[in-house]
VEXDOBA-928048 format. One record per residue (C-alpha): x, y, z; residue number from 1. Coordinates in Angstrom, 3 decimals, always signed. Each point is the difference from the previous one (the first is absolute). Layout:
! residues N
+----------+----------+----------+-----+
!        X !        Y !        Z ! seq !
+----------+----------+----------+-----+
!        X !        Y !        Z ! NUM !
...
+----------+----------+----------+-----+
***
This chain:
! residues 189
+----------+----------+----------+-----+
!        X !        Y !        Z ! seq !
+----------+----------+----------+-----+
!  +17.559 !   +5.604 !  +16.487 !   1 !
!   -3.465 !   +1.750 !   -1.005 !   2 !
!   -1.770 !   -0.440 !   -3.043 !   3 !
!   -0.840 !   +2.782 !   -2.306 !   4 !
!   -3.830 !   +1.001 !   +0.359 !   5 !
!   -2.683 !   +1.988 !   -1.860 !   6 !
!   -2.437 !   +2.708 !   +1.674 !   7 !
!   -3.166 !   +1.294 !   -0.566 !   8 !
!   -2.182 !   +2.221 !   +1.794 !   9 !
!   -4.091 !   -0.107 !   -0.187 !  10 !
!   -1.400 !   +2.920 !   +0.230 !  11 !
!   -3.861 !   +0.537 !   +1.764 !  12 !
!   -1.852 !   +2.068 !   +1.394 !  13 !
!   -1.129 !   -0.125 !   +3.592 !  14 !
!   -4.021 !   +0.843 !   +0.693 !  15 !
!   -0.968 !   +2.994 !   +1.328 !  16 !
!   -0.787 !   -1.957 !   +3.416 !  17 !
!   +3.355 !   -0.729 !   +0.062 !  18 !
!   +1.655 !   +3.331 !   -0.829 !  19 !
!   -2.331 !   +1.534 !   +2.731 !  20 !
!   +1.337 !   -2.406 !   +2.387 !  21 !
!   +3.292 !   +1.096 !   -0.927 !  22 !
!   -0.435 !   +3.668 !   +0.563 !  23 !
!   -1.518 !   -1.072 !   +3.252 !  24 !
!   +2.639 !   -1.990 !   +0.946 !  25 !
!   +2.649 !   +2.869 !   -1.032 !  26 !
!   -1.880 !   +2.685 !   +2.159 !  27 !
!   -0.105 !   -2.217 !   +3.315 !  28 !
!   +3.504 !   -1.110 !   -0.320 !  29 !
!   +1.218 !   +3.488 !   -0.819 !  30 !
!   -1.732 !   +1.562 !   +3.053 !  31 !
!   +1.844 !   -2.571 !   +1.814 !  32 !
!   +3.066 !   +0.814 !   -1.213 !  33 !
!   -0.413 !   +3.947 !   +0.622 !  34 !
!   -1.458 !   -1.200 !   +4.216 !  35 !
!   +3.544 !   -2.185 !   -0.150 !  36 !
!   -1.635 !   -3.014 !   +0.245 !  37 !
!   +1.406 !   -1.918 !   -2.809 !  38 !
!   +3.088 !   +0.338 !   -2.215 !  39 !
!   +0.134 !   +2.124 !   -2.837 !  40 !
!   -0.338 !   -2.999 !   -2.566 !  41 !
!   -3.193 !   -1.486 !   +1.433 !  42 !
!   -2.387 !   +1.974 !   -2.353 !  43 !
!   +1.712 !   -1.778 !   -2.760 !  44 !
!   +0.153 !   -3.673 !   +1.423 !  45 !
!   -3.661 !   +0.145 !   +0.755 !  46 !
!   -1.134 !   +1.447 !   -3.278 !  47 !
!   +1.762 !   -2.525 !   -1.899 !  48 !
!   -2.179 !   -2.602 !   +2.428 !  49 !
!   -3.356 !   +1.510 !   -1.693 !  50 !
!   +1.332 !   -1.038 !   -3.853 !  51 !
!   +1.590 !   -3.104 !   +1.128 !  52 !
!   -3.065 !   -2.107 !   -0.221 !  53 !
!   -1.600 !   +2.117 !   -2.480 !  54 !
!   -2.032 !   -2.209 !   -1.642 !  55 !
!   -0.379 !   +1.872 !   -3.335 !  56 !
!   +3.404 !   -1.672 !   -0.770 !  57 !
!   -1.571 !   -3.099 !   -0.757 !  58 !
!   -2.208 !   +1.326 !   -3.535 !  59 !
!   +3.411 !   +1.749 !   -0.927 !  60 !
!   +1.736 !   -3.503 !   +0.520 !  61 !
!   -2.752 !   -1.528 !   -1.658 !  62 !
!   +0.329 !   +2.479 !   -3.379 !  63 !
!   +3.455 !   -0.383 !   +0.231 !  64 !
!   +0.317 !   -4.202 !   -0.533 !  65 !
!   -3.072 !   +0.680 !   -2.135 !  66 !
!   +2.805 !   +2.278 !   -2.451 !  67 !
!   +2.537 !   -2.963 !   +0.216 !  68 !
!   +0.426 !   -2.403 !   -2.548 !  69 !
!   -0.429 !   -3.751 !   +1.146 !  70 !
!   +4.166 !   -0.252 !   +0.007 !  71 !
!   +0.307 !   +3.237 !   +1.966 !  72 !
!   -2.295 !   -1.151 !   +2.642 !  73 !
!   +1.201 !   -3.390 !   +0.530 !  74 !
!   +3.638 !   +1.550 !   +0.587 !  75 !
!   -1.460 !   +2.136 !   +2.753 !  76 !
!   -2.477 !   -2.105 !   +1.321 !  77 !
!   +1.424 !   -3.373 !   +0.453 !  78 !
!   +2.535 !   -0.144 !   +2.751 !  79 !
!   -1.126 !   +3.110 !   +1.684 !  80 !
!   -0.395 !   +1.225 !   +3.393 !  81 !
!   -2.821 !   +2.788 !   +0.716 !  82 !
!   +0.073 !   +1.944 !   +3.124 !  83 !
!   -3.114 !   +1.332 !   +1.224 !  84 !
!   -0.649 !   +2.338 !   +2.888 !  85 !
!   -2.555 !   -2.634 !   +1.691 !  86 !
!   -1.634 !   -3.566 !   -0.479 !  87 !
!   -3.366 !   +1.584 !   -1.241 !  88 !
!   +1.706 !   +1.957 !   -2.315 !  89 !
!   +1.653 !   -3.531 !   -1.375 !  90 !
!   -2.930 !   -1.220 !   -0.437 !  91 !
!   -1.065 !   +2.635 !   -2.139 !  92 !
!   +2.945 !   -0.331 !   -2.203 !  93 !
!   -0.744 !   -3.857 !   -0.046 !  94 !
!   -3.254 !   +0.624 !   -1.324 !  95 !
!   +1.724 !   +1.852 !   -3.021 !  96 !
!   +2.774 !   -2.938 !   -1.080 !  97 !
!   -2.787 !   -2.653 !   +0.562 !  98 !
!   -1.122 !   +1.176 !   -3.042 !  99 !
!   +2.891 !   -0.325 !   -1.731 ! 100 !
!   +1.307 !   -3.497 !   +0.480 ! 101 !
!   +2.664 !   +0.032 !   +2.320 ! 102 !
!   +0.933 !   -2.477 !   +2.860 ! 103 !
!   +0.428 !   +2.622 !   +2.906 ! 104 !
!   -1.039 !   -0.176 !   +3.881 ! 105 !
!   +0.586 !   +2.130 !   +2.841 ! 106 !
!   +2.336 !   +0.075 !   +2.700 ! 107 !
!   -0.791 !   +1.870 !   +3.434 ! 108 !
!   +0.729 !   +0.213 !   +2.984 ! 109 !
!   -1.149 !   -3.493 !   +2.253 ! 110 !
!   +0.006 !   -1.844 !   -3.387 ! 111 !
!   +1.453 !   -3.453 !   +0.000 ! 112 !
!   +3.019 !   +0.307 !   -2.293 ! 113 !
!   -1.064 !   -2.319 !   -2.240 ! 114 !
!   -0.891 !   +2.547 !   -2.951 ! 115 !
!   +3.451 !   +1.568 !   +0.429 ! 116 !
!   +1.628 !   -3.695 !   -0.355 ! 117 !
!   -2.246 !   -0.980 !   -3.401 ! 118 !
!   +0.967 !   +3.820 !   -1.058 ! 119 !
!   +3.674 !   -1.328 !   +0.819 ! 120 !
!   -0.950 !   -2.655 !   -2.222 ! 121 !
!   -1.455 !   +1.669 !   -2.945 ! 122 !
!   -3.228 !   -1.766 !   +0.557 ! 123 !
!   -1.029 !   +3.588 !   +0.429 ! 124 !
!   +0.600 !   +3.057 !   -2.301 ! 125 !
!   -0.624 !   +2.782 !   +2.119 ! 126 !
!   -0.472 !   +0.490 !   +4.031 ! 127 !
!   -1.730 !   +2.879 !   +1.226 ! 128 !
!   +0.991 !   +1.257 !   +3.546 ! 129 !
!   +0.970 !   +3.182 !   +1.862 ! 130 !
!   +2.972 !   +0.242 !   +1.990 ! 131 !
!   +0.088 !   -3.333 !   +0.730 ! 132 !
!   +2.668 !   -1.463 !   -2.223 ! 133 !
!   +2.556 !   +3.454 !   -0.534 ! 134 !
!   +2.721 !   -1.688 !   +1.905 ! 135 !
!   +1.271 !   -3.516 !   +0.385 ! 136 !
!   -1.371 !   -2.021 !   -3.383 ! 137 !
!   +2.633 !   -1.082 !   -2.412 ! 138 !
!   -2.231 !   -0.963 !   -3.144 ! 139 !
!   +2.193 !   +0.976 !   -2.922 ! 140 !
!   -2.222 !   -0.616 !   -2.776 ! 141 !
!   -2.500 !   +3.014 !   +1.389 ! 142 !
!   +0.072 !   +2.259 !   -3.268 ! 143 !
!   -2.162 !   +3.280 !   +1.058 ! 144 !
!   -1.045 !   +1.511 !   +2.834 ! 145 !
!   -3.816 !   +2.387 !   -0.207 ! 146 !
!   -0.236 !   +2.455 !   +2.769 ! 147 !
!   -3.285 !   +0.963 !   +0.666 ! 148 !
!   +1.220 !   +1.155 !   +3.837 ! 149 !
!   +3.802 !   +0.949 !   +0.975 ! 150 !
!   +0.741 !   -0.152 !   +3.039 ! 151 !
!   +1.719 !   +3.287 !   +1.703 ! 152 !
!   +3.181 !   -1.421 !   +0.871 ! 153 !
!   +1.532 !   +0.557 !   -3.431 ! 154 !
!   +2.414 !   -3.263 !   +1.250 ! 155 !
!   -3.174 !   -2.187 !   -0.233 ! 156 !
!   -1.203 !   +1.262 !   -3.248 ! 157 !
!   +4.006 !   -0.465 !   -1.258 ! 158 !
!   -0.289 !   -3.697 !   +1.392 ! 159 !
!   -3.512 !   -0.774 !   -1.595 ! 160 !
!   +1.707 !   +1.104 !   -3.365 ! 161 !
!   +2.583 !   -2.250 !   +0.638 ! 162 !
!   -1.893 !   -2.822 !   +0.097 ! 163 !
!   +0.034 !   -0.057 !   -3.694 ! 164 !
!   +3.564 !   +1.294 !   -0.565 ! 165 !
!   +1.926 !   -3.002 !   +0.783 ! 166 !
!   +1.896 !   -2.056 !   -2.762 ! 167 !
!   -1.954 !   -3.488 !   -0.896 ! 168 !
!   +2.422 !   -2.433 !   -1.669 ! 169 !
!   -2.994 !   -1.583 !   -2.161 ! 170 !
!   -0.239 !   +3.697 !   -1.587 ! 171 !
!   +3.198 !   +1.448 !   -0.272 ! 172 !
!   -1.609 !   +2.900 !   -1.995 ! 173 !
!   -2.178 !   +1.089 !   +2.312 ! 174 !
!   -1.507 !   +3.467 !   -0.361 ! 175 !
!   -2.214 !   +0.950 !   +3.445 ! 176 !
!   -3.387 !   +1.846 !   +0.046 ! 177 !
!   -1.320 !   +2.182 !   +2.517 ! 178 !
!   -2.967 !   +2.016 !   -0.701 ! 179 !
!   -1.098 !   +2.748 !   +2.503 ! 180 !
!   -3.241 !   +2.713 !   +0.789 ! 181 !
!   +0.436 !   +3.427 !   -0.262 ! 182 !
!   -2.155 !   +2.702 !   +0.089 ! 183 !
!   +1.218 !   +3.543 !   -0.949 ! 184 !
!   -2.468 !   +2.320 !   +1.753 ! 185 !
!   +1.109 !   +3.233 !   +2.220 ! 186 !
!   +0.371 !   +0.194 !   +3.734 ! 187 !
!   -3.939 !   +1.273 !   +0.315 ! 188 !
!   -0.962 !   -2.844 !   -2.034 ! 189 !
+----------+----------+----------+-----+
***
């Protein structure tokens, strides 16, 4: 029923405001935890928070289509959803593919649905949104998904990856594309 898909992670590297927010974040929600005040996996959820709208993912996206060949970043870029954390941070990310050429818009909550229905029609090659669209689009020819923020429902983030994983009869080969942000510091980072 699913289409086969290829993945690839971009690696950055948060700023230092950010990783002090983090251990900030970790302490509070730790103490909490110890005065039984919140569950033992709140520390985690609200660390995570801090890095999902890191903003230093957008240079390391930025190098990253920079290393693609023309070919390689048409395949990822046109037909794509990209999920941001917020509508600021969208527009940030707009910024960067305005430079590049590519019909995109955004789609957030209380906008008319007209940019989803000319993404629908391909007069669009990529929408930018946040949780918006996870659940409830059927647009088969979406061919990667960019995650700049997951959502912590791990059934969300499945869904917004399976956007692009349905079968399109126009391309019966289809190969999907997500491309994710990792960073690979310690805990006291």
């Amino acid at each position: 029923v699913l289409v086969p898909f290829d993945y690839h992670a971009v690696e950055y590297e948060p700023s230092e405001e950010e990783k002090a927010e983090r251990i900030r974040v970790m302490k509070l929600w730790k103490k909490k935890v110890a005065d039984g005040e919140a569950p033992p996996s709140s520390p985690w959820i609200m660390m995570a928070r801090v890095f999902k709208g890191s903003r230093e993912k957008i240079p390391a996206f930025t190098t990253y289509l920079n290393s693609l060949t023309q070919n390689e970043r048409d395949r990822m870029l046109r037909r794509s959803l990209i999920f941001v954390h917020d509508m600021e941070y969208g527009k940030e990310v707009a910024r960067t593919l305005s430079r590049l050429g590519y019909r995109y818009h955004t789609f957030f909550s209380g906008d008319d649905e007209v940019n989803l229905k000319r993404f629908s029609k391909k007069e669009l090659d990529i929408l930018i949104t946040c949780h918006m669209i996870s659940e409830g689009i059927d647009i088969d020819s979406i061919s990667s998904i960019i995650i700049f923020a997951a959502d912590r429902q791990r059934l969300e983030t499945i869904q917004r990856i399976g956007r692009a994983l349905r079968r399109n009869k126009g391309d019966p080969g289809k190969v999907s594309f997500v491309l994710d942000f990792c960073y690979h510091g310690s805990d006291a980072d």
